[in-house]
Backbone atoms as SQL, in Angstrom:
CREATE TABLE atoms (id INTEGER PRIMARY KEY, chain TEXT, resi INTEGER, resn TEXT, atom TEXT, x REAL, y REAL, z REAL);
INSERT INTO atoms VALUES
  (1, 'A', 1, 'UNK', 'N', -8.314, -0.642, 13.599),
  (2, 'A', 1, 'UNK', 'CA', -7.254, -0.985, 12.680),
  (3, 'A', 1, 'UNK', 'C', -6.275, -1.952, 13.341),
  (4, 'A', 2, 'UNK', 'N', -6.275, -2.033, 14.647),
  (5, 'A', 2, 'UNK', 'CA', -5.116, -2.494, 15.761),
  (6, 'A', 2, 'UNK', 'C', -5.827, -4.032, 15.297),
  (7, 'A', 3, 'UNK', 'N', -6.335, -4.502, 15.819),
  (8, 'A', 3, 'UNK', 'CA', -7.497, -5.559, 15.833),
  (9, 'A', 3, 'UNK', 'C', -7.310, -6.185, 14.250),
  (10, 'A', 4, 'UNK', 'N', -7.609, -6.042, 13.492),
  (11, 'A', 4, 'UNK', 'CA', -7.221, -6.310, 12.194),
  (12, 'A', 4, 'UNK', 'C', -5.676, -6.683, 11.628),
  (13, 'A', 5, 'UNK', 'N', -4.942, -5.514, 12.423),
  (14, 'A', 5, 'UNK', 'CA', -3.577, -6.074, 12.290),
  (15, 'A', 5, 'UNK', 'C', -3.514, -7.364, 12.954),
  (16, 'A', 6, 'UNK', 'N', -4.075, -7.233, 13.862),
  (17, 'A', 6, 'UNK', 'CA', -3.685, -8.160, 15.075),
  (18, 'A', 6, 'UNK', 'C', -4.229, -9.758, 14.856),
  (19, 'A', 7, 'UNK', 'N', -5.053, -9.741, 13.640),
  (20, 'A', 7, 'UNK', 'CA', -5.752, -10.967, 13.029),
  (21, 'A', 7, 'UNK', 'C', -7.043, -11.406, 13.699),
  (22, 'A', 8, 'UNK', 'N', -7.163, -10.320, 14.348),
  (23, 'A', 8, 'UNK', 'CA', -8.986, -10.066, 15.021),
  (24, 'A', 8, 'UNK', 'C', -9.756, -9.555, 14.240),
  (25, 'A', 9, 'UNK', 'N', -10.033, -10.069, 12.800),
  (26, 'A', 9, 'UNK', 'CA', -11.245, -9.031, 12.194),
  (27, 'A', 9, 'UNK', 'C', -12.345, -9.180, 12.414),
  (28, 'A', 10, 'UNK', 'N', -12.985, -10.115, 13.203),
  (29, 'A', 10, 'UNK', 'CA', -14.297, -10.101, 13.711),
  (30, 'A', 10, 'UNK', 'C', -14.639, -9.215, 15.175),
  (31, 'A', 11, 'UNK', 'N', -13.466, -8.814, 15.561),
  (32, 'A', 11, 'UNK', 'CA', -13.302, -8.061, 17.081),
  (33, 'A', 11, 'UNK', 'C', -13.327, -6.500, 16.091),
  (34, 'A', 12, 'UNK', 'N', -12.869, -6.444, 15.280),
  (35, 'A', 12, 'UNK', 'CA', -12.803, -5.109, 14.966),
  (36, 'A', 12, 'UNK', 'C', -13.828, -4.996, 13.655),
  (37, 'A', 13, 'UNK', 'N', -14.765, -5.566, 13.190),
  (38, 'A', 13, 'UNK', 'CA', -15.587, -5.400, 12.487),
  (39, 'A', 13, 'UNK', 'C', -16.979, -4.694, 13.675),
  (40, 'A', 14, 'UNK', 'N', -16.571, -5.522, 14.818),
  (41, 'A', 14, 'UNK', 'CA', -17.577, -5.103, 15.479),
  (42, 'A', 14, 'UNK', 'C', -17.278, -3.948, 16.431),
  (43, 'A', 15, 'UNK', 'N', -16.433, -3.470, 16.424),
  (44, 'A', 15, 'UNK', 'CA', -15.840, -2.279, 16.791),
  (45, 'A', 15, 'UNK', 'C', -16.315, -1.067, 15.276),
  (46, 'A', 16, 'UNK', 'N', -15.997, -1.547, 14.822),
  (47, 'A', 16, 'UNK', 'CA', -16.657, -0.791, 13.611),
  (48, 'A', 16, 'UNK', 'C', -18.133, -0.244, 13.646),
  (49, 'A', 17, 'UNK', 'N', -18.651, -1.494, 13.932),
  (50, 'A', 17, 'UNK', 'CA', -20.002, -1.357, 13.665),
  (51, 'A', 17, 'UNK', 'C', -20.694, -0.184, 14.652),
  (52, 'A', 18, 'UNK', 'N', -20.154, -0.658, 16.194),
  (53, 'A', 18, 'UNK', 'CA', -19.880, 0.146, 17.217),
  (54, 'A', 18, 'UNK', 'C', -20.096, 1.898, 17.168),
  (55, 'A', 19, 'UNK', 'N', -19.045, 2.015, 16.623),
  (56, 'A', 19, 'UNK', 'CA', -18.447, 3.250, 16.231),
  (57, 'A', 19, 'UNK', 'C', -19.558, 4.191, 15.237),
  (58, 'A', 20, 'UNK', 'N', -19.906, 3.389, 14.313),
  (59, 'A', 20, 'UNK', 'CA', -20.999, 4.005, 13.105),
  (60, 'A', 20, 'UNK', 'C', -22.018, 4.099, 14.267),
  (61, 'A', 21, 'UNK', 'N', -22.653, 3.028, 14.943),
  (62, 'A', 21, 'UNK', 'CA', -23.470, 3.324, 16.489),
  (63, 'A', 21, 'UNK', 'C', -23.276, 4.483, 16.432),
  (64, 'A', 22, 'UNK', 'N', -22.124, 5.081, 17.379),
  (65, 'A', 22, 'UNK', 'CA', -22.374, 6.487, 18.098),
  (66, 'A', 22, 'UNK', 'C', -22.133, 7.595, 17.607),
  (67, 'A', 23, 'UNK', 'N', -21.463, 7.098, 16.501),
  (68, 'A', 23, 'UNK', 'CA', -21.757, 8.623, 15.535),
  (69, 'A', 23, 'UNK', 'C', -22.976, 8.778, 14.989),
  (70, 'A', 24, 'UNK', 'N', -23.825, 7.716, 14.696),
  (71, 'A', 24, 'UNK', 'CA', -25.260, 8.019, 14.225),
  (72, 'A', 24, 'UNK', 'C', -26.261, 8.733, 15.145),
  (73, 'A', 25, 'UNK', 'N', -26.068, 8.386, 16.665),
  (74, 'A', 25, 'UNK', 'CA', -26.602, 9.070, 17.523),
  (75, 'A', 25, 'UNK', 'C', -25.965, 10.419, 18.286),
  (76, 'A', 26, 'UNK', 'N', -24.855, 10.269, 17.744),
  (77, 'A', 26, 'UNK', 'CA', -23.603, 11.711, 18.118),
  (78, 'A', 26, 'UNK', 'C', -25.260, 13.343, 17.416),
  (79, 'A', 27, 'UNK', 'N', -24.976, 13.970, 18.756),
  (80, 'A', 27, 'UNK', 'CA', -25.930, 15.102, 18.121),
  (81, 'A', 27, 'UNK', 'C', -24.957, 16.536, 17.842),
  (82, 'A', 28, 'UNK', 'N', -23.717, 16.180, 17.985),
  (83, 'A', 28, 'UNK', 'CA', -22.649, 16.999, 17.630),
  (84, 'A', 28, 'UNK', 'C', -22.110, 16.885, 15.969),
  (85, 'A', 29, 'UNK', 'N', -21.164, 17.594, 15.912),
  (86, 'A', 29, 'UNK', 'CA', -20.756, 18.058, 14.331),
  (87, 'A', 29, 'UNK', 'C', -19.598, 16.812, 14.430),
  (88, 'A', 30, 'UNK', 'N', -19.391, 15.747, 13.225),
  (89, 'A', 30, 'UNK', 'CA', -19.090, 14.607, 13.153),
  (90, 'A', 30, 'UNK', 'C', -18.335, 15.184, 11.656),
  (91, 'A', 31, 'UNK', 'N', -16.466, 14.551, 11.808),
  (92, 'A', 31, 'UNK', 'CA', -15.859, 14.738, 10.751),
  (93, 'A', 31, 'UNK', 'C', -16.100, 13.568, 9.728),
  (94, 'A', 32, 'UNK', 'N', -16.850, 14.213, 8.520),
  (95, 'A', 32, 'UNK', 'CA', -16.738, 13.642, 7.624),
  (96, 'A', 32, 'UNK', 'C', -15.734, 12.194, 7.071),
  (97, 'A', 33, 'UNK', 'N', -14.586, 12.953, 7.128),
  (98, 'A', 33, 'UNK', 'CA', -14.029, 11.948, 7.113),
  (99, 'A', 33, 'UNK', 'C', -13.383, 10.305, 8.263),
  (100, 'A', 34, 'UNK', 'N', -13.521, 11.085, 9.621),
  (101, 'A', 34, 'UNK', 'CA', -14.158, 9.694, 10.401),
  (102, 'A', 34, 'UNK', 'C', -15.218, 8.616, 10.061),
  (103, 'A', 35, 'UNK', 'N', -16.363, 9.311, 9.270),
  (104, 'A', 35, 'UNK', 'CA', -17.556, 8.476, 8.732),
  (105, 'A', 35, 'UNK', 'C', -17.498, 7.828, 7.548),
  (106, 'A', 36, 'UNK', 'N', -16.260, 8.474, 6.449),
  (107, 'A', 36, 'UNK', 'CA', -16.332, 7.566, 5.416),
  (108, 'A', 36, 'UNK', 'C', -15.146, 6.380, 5.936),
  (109, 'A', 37, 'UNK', 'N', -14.498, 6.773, 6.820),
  (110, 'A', 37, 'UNK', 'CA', -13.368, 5.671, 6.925),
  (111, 'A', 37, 'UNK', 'C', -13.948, 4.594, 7.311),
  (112, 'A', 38, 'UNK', 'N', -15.304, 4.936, 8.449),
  (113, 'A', 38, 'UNK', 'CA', -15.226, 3.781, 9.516),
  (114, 'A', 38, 'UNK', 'C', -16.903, 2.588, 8.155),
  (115, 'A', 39, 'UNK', 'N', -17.074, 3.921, 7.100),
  (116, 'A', 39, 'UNK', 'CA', -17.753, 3.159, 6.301),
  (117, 'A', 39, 'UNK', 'C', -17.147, 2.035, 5.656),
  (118, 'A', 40, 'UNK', 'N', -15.946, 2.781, 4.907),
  (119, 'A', 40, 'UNK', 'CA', -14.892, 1.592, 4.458),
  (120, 'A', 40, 'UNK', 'C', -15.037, 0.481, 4.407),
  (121, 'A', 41, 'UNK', 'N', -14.045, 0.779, 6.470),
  (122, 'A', 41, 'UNK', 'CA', -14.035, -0.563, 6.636),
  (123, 'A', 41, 'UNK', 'C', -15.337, -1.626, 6.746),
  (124, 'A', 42, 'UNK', 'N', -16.013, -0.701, 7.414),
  (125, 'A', 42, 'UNK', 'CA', -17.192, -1.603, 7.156),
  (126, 'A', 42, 'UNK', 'C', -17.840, -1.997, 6.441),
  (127, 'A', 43, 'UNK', 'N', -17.623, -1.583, 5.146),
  (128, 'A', 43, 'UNK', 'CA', -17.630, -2.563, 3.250),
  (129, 'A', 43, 'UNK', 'C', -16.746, -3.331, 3.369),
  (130, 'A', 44, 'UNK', 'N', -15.463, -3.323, 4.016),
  (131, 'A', 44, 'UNK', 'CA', -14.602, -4.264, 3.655),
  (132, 'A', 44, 'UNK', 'C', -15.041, -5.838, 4.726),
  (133, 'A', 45, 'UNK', 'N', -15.480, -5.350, 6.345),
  (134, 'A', 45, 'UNK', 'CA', -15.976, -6.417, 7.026),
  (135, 'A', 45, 'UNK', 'C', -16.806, -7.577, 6.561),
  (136, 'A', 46, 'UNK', 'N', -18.004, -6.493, 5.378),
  (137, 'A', 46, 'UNK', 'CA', -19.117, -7.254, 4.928),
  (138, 'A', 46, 'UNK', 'C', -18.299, -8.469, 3.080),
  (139, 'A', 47, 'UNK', 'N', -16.986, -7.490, 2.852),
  (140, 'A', 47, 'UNK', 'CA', -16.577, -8.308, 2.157),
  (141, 'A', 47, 'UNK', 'C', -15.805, -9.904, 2.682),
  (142, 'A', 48, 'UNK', 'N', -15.168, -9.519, 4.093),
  (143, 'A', 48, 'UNK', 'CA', -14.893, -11.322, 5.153),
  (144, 'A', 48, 'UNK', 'C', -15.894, -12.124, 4.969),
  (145, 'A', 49, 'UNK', 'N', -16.885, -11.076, 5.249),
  (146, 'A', 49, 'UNK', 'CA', -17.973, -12.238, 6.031),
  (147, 'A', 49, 'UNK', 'C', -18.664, -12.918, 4.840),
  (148, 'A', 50, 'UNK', 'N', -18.664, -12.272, 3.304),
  (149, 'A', 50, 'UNK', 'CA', -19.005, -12.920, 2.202),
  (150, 'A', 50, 'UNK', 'C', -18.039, -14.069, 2.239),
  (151, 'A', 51, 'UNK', 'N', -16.373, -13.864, 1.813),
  (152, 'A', 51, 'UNK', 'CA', -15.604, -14.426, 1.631),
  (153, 'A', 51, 'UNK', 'C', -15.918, -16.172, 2.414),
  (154, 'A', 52, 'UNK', 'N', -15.970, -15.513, 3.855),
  (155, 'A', 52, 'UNK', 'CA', -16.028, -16.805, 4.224),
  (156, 'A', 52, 'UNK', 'C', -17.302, -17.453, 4.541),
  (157, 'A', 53, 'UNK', 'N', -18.379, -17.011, 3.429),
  (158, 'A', 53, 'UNK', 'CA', -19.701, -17.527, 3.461),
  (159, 'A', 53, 'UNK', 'C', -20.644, -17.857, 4.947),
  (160, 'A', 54, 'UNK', 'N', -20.635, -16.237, 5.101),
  (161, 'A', 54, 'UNK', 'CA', -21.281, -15.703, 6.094),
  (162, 'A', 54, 'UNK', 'C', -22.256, -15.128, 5.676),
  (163, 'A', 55, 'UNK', 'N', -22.515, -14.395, 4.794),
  (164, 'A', 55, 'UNK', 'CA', -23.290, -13.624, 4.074),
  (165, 'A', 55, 'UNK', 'C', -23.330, -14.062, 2.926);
């Protein structure tokens, strides 16, 4: 979220992405709601990277 404020959204998209990483391989009990947040944002990353005709 720091990163984004900070006008790094490509530093923190990939921090994002990151993150979904090790919770997917996390073999522990994972709060729900950590996973929809970090989904979020990461709908919202894939909405930049449309925006600025990346995707």
């Amino acid at each position: 979220m720091l990163l984004t404020i900070a006008g790094k959204t490509q530093s923190a998209c990939i921090d994002v992405t990151n993150a979904l990483t090790l919770l997917d391989r996390s073999s522990g009990m994972v709060d729900p709601m950590l996973r929809h947040e970090l989904q979020v944002r990461q709908a919202t990353c894939r909405q930049f990277r449309t925006m600025a005709g990346k995707d």
